[in-house]
N, C-alpha and C positions, 0 to 999 in steps of 0.2 A: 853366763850372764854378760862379763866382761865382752864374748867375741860378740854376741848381739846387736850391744852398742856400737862394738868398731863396724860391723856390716850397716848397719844407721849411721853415722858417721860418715863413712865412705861417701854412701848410697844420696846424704845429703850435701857431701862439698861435690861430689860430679854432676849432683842437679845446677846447684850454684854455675857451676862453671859453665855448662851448656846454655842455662838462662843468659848468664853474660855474654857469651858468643850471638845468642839470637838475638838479643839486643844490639849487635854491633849490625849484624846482618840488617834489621831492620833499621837503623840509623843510615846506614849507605843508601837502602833502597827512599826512604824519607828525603833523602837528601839528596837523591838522583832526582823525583820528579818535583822538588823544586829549584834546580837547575833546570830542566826542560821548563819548566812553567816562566822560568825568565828567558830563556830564550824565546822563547814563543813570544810572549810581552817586548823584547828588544826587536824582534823582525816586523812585528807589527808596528813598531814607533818607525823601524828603519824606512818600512812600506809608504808609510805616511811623508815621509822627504827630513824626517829629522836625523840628525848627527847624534849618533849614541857612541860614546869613550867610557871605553871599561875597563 
């Protein structure tokens, strides 16, 4: 009974951890397309003849 739970146990801190990796993974990529979503909005201000300081 005891090794059952340690095999649950286990089985439930490497879900943990994997979940928090793909959460970082998905935080970077979140994070990439809105950096591109601002660039895109800066070249278009630039196109237009304004001065963008960043």
């Amino acid at each position: 009974m005891e090794i059952i739970l340690l095999i649950i146990t286990l089985i439930a801190i490497f879900c943990n951890i994997c979940s928090f990796f793909i959460w970082i993974d998905v935080g970077k990529e979140l994070q990439r397309k809105e950096d591109e979503n601002q660039n895109k909005i800066i070249k278009e201000i630039r196109q237009k003849g304004y001065d963008v300081n960043i």
